[in-house]
N, C-alpha and C positions, 0 to 999 in steps of 0.2 A: 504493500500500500504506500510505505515511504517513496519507494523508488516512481511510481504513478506519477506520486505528488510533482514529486522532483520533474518529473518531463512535462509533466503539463505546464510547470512555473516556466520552466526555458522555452515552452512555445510561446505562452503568453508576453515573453520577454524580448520574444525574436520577431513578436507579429509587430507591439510597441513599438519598437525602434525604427521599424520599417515606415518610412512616410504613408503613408496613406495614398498620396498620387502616383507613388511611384510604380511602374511596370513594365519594366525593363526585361533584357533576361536575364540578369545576374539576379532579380528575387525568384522568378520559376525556379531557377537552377538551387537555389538553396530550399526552397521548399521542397522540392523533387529530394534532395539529399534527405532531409528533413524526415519525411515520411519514409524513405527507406531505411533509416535510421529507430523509429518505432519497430517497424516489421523485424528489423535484427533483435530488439530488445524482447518481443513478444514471442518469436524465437525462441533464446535466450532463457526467457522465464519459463515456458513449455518443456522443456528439456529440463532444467532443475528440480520441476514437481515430480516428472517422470523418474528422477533418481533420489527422491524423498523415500525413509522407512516406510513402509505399509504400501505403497507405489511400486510396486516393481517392476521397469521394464523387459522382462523376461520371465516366464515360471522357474517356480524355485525347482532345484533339482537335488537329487540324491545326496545322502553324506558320501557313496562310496563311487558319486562318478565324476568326472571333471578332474583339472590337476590338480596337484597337492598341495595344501595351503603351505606359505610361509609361517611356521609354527612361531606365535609372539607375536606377528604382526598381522595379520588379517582377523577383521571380525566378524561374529557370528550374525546374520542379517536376521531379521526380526523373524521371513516370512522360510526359513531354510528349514528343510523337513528336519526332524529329528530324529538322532542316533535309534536304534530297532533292530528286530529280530528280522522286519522285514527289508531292511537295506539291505542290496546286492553290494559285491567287493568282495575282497581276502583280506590282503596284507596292506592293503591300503587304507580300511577300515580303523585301524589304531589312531588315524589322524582325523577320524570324522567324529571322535569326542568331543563335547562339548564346550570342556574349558580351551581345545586347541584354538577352535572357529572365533572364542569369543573369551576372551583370558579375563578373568574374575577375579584368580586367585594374587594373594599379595606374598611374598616369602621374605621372610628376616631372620632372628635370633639372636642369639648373644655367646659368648664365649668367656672362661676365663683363664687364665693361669697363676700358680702360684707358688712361690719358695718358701717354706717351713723350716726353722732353726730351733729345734728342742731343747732344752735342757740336757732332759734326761732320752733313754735310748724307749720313748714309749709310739716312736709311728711304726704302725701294724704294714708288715712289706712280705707275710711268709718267710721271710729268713730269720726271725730276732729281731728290737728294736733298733730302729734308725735314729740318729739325731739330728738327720735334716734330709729335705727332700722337695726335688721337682715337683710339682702334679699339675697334668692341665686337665682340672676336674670334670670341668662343663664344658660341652656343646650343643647347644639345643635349639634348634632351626624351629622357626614360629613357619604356619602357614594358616591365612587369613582370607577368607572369602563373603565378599556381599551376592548371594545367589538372586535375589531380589531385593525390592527395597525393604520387605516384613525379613525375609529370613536370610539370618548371617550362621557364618562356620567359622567355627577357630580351634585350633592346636599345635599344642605344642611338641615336639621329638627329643627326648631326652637321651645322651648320648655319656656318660660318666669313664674318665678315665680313658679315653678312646683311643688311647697308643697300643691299649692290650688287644687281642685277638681272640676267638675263643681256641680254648685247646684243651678243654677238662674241667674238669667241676670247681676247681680250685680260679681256674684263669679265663673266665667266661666277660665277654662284653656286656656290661650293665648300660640296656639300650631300651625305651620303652615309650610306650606314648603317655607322657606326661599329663593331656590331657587332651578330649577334642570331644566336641559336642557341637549340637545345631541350635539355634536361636529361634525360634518365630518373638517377633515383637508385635505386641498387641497395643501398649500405652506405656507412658514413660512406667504409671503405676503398676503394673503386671505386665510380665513377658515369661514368655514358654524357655524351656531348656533340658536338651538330654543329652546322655553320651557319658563320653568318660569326662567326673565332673571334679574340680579342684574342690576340696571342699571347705566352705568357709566355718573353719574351725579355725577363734581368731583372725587377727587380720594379717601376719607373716606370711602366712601359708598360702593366701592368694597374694603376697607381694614379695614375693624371694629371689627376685633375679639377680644374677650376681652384680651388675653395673647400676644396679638399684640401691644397695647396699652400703652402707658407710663404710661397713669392715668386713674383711674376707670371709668370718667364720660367722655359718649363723648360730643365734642365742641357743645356750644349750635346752630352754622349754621348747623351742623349735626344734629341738633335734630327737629329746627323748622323751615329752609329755605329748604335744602334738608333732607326731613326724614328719614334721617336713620335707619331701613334698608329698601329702597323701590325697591322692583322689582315688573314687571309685564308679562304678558303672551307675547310672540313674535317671530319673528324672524330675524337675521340678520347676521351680516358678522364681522370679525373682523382681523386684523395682524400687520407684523412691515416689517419695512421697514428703510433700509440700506444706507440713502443718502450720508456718508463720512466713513471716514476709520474705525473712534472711536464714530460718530454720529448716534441714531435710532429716527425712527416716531414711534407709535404705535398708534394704532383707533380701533374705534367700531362705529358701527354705527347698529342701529334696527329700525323697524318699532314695534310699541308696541299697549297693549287694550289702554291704555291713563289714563286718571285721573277721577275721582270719586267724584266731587267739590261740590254733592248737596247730600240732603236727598231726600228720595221718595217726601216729600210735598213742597219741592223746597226750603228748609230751606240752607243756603252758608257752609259745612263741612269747609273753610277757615275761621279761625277766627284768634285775638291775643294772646290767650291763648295758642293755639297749633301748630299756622302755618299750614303752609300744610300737616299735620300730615293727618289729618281727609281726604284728598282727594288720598291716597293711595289704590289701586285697591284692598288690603287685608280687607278695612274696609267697603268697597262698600256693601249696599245693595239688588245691583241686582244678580237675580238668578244666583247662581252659580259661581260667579263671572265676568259675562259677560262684554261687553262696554253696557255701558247707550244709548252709540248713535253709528253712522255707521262712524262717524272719526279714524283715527288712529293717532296713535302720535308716534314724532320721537325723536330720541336721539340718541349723538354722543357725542364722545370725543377725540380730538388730541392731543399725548401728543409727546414732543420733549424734547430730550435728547443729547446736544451737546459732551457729556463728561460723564463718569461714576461718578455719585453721583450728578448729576444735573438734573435736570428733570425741565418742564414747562409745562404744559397741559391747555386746554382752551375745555369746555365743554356746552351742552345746549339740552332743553327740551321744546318742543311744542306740543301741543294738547287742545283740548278741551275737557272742565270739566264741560260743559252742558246736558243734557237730549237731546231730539228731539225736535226739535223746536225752540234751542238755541242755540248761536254761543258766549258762553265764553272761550276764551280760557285759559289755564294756561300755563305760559314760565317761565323757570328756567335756568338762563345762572351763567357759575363759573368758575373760575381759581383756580387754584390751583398749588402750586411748593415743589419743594421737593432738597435741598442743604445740602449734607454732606462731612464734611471734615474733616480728622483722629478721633479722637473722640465726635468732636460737629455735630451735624444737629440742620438743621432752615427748618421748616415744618410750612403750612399752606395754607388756604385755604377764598376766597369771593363767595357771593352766591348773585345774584339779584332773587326775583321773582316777576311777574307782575299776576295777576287774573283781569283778565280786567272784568268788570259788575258785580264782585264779590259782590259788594256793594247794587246792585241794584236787583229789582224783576224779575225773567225768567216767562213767559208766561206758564200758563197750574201752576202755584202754590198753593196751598191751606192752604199757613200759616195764623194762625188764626182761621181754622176751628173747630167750625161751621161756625163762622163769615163770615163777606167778605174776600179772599182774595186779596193782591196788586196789583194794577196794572203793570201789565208787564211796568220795565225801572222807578217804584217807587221807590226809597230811603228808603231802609230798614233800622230800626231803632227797639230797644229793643231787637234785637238777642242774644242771651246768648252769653258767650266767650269773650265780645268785653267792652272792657271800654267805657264810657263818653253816648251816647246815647245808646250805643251797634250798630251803624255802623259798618258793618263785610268790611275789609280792602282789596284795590286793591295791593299795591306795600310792600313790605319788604324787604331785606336786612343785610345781615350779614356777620363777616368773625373771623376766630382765627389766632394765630400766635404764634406758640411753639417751644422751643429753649430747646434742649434736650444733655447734657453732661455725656459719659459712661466714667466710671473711678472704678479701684480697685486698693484700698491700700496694698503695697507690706506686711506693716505689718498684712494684714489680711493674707493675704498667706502662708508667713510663719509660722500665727499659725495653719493654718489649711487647708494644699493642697485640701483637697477632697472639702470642702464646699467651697472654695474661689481661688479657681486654674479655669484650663483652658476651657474657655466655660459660667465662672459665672462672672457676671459684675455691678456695681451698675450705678443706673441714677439718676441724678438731671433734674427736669422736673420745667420749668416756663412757663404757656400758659394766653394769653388772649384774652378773648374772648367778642365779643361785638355785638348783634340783636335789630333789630326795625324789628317789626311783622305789623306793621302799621303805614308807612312813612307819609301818608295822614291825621294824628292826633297830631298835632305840642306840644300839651302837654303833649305829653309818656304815650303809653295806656303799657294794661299786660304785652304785648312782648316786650317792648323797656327794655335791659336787659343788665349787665356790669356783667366781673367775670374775677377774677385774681387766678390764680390757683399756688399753689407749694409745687411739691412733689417730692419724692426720693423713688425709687424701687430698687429690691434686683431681680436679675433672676440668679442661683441656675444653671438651664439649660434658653439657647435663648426660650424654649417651653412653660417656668413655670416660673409666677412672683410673688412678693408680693409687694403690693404696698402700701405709704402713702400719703395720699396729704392734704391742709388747704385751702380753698374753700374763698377767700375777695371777697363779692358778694352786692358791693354798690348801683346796682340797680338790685333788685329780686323780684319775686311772688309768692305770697301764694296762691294758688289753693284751699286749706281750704275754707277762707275769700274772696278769689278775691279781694286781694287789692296789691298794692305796700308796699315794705316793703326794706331794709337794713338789711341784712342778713349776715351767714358763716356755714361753714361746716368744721367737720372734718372726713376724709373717709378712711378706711382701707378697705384692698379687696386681694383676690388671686384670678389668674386664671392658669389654664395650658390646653397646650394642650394634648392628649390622643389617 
């Protein structure tokens, strides 16, 4: 319609100027131009409608005839049949997918590496304790799809320690899907969600990436009260919601497979060594990753936000972590807050966890075998993992609290804009952190643990860090030895994201 406009002003502009008596032939000859000059434009426009979406100047044809698309650069045309049982083709077929014709998907991740200086000889390598040590832990490729504008994909690939290869039970690549689920969005206030799901127990455990992170190691309640990283298979709901002007709620709630709390021979995967590490649906024995039993387990988390830069959330997890035949459950209830103000934040997180009969025999066991096994509701005693008899523990308990200050020296700046200008910031990081993996052992078994962390990171970009920290660790464990020990660390690490 602009363009209309536009030609009609420059006839009326060309008729204006023309005298009125004049009629020569130099005005035919520009009129004649004139009008042939529309007919190219009306052309012109005819032909662009004809190669508009929904228009199309030719019927659509096959995914599996015509040439091969330029994979990454050609898109999928609105009116183009779709991939089928009934498409003809072979081997040319692989390229008449969907995301090929019409690419959706977004790929990124993060990486990081890290140098470790122990004290004592306590990093676990299979040969005896080490006192210091490479590792480039993580690598974990994000892949990210908008399939329409209601339904979005996302996940993550979790790749740990990736130098190793597999070659036996001992040296196997720890590689898994971290998490991936589909979205339908309904309103900001409730949207759909299923798949493999992070689950929001606490708020660490949906925010643990490593270029996220002030300091190399996460908090030990993130490591053995809530496992970091746990998710498991599900489905549910999640949104926010708007109760004051500058006020949000925000929740999640799933129904999930649940927890993983035994071995096949009824041996407790909760101990002090690991916490609940060992009862995450990734380390589960049964096939395929199924439930062990017909329970479901539920988890949710409310989080309220009176004010920008304040946050309170209050979180929990129930299910049973029994086989068939047994009714133990596991419960993981946590707060967690989050307070920032110009350049300090105070961040931190408490975790209770209960395993009720965690301690005792499940019915249908067979530890010991050949022997006798326990009696269902006996007092298990010599379990690996567990100090003092090796009683595997009902109750534990942990919480961190980290106080984090970004600051850049104008004298850095001025010697050097590019590396110390706008977007690049240093952090002073102090965290501590303090777990009892077994409340019910009043003499401090493996898991009863203290650590005072402080470090100072350099981020370059918000994306990419580099980090220092020195680790005062007056009550620690050696996994080597399985003893208690008085320890420290000093840990250098980068990460970024990609």
């Amino acid at each position: 319609m602009r363009r209309w406009s536009l030609l009609g002003a420059l006839m009326i502009c060309v008729l204006l100027v023309v005298p009125a008596w004049a009629e020569d032939k130099a005005l035919e000859d520009r009129v004649k131009k004139l009008e042939e000059s529309v007919q190219q434009f009306k052309e012109h426009e005819r032909q662009e409608r004809e190669r508009e979406p929904g228009l199309p100047s030719e019927p659509p044809s096959e995914p599996g005839i015509g040439p091969l698309p330029e994979v990454g650069k050609e898109r999928r045309r609105e009116m183009q049949a779709p991939l089928s049982f009934g498409s003809t083709g072979s081997g040319r077929l692989v390229y008449a997918k969907p995301f090929v014709a019409a690419p959706k998907a977004v790929v990124g991740g993060y990486m990081d590496i890290q140098y470790r200086s122990q004290r004592k000889g306590s990093i676990e390598n299979g040969y005896g304790g080490l006192t210091n040590n490479f590792d480039q832990q993580r690598f974990v490729p994000f892949i990210f799809a908008d399939i329409t504008e209601h339904v979005k994909f996302a996940s993550e690939i979790e790749i740990e320690h990736g130098i190793r290869e597999e070659g036996g039970p001992d040296r196997e690549l720890e590689f898994g899907l971290e998490f991936a689920h589909i979205d339908y969005l309904v309103k900001e206030p409730f949207n759909l969600r299923a798949g493999i799901l992070l689950l929001p127990i606490g708020k660490f455990n949906l925010l643990h990436d490593s270029p996220l992170n002030d300091l190399t190691d996460r908090p030990l309640v993130s490591q053995l009260i809530i496992p970091t990283t746990v998710a498991e298979t599900g489905a549910g709901f999640y949104g926010t919601i708007y109760p004051g002007r500058i006020s949000k709620v925000d929740y999640e709630f799933y129904v999930t497979t649940g927890p993983c709390g035994y071995e096949t021979n009824g041996t407790p995967n909760i101990n002090e060594a690991t916490g609940t590490r060992g009862a995450r649906q990734r380390k589960c024995a049964a096939d395929d990753g199924f439930d062990i039993n017909n329970g479901k387990t539920v988890v949710g988390r409310l989080a309220y936000s009176p004010v920008l830069g304040v946050e309170v959330a209050a979180s929990s997890y129930y299910g049973n972590a029994a086989p068939f035949a047994n009714y133990n459950p596991l419960s993981i209830t946590a707060i967690d807050w989050t307070l920032q103000r110009g350049p300090f934040e105070l961040i931190g997180e408490a975790a209770w966890a209960y395993a009720r009969g965690n301690s005792r025999a499940i019915s249908g066991n067979t530890i010991g075998a050949p022997g006798p096994a326990p009696a269902p509701g006996m007092l298990l005693t010599g379990i690996g993992g567990n100090s003092g008899l090796g009683i595997p523990p009902q109750r534990m308990n942990g919480l961190y609290i980290q106080g984090n200050y970004h600051f850049m020296p104008d004298f850095l700046t001025k010697l050097s804009p590019k590396r110390f200008g706008e977007g690049s910031t240093f952090t002073a990081v102090v965290r501590y952190d303090r777990v009892n993996t077994n409340q019910d052992n009043t003499a401090g078994g493996f898991g009863d643990l203290e650590q005072i962390s402080f470090g100072l990171n350099y981020r370059p970009v918000e994306d990419a860090v580099f980090k220092m920290s020195y680790q005062y660790q007056p009550m620690a464990f050696n996994p080597n030895t399985s003893q208690r020990i008085h320890d420290s660390a000093f840990v250098i690490s980068a990460a970024t994201y990609f």
